[in-house]
N, CA, C and O atoms as a GROMACS GRO file, in nm:
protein
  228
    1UNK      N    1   5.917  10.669   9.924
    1UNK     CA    2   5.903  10.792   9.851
    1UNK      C    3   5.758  10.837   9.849
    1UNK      O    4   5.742  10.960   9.849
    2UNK      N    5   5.661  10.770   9.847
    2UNK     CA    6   5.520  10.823   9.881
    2UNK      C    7   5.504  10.901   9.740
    2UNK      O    8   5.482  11.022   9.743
    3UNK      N    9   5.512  10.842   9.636
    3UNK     CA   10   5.514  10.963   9.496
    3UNK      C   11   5.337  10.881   9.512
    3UNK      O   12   5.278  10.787   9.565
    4UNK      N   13   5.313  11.036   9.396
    4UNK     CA   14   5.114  11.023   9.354
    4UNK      C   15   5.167  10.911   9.279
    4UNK      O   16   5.283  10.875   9.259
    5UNK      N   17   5.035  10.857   9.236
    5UNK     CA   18   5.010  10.760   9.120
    5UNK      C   19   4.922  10.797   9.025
    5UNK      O   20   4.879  10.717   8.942
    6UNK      N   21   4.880  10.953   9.033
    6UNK     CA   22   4.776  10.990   8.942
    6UNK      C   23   4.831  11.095   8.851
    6UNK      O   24   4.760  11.188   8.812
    7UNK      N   25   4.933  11.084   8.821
    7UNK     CA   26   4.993  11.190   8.719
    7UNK      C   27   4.922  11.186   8.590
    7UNK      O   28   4.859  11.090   8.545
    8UNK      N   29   4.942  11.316   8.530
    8UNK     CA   30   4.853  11.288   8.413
    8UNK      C   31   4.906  11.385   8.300
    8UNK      O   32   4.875  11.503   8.313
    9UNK      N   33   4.999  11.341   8.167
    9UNK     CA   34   5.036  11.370   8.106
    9UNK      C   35   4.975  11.377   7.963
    9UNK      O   36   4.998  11.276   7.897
   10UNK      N   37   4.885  11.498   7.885
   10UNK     CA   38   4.863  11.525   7.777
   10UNK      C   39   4.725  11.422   7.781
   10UNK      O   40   4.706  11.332   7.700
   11UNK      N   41   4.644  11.452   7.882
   11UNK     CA   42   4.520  11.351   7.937
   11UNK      C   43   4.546  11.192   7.939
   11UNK      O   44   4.447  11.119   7.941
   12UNK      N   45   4.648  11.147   7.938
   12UNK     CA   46   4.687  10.998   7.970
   12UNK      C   47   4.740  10.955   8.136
   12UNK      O   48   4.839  11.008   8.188
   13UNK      N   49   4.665  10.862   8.199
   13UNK     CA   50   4.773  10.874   8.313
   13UNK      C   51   4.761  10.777   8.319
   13UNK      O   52   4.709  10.722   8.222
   14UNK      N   53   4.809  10.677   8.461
   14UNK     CA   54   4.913  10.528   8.464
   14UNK      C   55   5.013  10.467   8.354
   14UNK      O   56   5.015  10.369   8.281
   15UNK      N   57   5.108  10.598   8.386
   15UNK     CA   58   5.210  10.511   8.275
   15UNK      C   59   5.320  10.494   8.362
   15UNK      O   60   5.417  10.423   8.333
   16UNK      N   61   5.307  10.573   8.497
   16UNK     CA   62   5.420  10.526   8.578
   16UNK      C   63   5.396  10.378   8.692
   16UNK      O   64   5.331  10.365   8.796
   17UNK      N   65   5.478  10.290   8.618
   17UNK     CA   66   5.497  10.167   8.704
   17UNK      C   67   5.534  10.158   8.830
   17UNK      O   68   5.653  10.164   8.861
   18UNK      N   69   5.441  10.143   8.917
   18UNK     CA   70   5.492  10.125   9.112
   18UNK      C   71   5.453   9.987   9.133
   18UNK      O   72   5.363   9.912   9.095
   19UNK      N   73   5.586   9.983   9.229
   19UNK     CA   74   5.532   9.850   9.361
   19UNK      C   75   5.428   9.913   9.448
   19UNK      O   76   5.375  10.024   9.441
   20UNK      N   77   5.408   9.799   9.546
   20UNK     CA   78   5.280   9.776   9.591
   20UNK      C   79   5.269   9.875   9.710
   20UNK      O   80   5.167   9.893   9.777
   21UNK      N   81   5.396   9.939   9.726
   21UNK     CA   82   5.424  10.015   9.819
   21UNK      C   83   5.429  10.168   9.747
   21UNK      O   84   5.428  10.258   9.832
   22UNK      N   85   5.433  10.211   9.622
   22UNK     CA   86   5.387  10.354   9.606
   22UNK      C   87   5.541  10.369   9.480
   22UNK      O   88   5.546  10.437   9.377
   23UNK      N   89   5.618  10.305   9.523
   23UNK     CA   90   5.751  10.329   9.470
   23UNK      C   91   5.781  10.288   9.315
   23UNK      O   92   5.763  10.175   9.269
   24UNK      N   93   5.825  10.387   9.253
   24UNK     CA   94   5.902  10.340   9.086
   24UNK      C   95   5.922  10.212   9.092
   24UNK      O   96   5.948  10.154   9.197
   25UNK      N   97   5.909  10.153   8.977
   25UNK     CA   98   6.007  10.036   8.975
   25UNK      C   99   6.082  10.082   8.878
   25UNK      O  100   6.063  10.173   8.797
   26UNK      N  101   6.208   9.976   8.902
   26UNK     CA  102   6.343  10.047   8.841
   26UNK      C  103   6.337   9.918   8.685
   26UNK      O  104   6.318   9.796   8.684
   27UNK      N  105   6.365  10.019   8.567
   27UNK     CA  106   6.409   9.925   8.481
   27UNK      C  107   6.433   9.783   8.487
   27UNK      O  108   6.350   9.704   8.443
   28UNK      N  109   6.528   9.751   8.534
   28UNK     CA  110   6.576   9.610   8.572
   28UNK      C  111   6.452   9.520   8.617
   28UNK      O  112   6.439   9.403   8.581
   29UNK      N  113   6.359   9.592   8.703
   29UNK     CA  114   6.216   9.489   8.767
   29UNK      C  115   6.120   9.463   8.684
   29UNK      O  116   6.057   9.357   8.680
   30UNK      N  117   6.101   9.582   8.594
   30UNK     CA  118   5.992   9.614   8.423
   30UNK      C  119   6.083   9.474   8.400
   30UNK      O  120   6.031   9.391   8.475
   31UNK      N  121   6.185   9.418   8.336
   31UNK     CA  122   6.237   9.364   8.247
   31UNK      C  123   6.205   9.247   8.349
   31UNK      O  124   6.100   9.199   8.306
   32UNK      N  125   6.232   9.194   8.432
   32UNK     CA  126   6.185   9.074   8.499
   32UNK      C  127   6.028   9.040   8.532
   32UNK      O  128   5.985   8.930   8.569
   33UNK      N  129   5.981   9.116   8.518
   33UNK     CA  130   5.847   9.119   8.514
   33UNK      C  131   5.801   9.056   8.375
   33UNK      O  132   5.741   8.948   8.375
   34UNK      N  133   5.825   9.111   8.278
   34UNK     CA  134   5.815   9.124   8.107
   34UNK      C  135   5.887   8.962   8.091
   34UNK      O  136   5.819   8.880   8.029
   35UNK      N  137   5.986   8.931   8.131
   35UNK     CA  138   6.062   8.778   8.105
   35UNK      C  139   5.960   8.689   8.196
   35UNK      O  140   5.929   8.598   8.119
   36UNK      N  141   5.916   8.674   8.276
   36UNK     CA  142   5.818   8.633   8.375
   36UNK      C  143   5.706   8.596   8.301
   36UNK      O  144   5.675   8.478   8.288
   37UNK      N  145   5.634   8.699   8.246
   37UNK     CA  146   5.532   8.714   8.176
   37UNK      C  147   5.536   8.585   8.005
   37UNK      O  148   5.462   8.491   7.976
   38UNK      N  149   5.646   8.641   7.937
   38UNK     CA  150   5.697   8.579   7.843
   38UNK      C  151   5.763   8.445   7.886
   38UNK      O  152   5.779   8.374   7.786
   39UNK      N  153   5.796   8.400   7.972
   39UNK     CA  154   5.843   8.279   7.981
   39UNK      C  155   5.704   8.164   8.055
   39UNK      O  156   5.700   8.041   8.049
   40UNK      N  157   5.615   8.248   8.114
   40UNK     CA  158   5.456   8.178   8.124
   40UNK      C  159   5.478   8.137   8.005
   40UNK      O  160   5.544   8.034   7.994
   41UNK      N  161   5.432   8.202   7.887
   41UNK     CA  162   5.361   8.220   7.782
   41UNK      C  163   5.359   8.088   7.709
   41UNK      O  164   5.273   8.007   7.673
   42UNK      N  165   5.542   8.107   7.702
   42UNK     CA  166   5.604   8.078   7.674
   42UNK      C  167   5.638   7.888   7.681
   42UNK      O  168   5.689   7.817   7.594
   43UNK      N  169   5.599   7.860   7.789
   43UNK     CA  170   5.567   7.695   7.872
   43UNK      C  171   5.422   7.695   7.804
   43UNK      O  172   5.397   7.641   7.696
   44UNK      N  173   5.321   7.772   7.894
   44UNK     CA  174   5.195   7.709   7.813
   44UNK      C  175   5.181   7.668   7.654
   44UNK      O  176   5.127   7.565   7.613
   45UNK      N  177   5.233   7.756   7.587
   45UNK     CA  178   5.211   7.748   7.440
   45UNK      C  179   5.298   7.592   7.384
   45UNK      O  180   5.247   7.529   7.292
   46UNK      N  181   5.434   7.542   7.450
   46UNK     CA  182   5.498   7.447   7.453
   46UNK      C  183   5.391   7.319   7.513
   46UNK      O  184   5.371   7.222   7.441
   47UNK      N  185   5.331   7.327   7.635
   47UNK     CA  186   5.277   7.232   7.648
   47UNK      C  187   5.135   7.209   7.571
   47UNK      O  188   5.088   7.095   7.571
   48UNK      N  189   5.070   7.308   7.511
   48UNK     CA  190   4.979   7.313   7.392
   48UNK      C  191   5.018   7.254   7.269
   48UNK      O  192   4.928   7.192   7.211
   49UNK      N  193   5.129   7.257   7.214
   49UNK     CA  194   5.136   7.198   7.100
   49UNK      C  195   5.231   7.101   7.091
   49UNK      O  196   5.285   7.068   6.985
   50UNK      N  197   5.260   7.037   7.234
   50UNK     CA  198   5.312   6.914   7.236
   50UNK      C  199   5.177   6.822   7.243
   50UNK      O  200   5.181   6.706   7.203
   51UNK      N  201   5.052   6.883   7.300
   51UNK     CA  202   4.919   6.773   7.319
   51UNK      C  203   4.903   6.764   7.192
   51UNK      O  204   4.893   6.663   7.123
   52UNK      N  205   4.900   6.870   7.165
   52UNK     CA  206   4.818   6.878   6.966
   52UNK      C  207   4.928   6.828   6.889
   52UNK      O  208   4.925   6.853   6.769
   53UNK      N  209   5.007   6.774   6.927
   53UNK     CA  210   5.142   6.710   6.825
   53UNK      C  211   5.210   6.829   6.708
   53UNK      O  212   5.256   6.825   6.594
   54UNK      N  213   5.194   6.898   6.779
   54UNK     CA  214   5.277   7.034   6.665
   54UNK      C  215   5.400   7.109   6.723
   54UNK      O  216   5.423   7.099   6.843
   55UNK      N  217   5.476   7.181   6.647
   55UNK     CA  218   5.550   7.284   6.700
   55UNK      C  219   5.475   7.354   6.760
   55UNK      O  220   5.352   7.346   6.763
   56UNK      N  221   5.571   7.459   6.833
   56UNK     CA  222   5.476   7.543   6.963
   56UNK      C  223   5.513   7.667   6.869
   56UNK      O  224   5.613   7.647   6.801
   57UNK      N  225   5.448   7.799   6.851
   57UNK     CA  226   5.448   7.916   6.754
   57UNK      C  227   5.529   8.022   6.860
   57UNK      O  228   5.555   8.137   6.824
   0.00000   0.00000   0.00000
């Protein structure tokens, strides 16, 4: 699709999410991305407060 990446709405712009190739990403990829992100987090913080002998927050 070759869309801009410089749109600019009410002086804000990059709010539209592309692959590396120019293209939308579709809902479904935001949300695997976001679980990806959160499930890092998610391990590190587990293996942090298993060293420190605590629950993980």
């Amino acid at each position: 699709m070759g869309m801009d990446r410089d749109y600019e709405v009410d002086g804000i712009k990059g709010f539209i999410l592309t692959s590396k190739n120019g293209r939308p990403l579709q809902p479904s990829a935001v949300n695997n991305v976001l679980y990806n992100i959160m499930d890092a987090y998610n391990k590190q913080e587990a293996a942090k407060a298993k060293k420190e002998h605590r629950k993980p927050a």
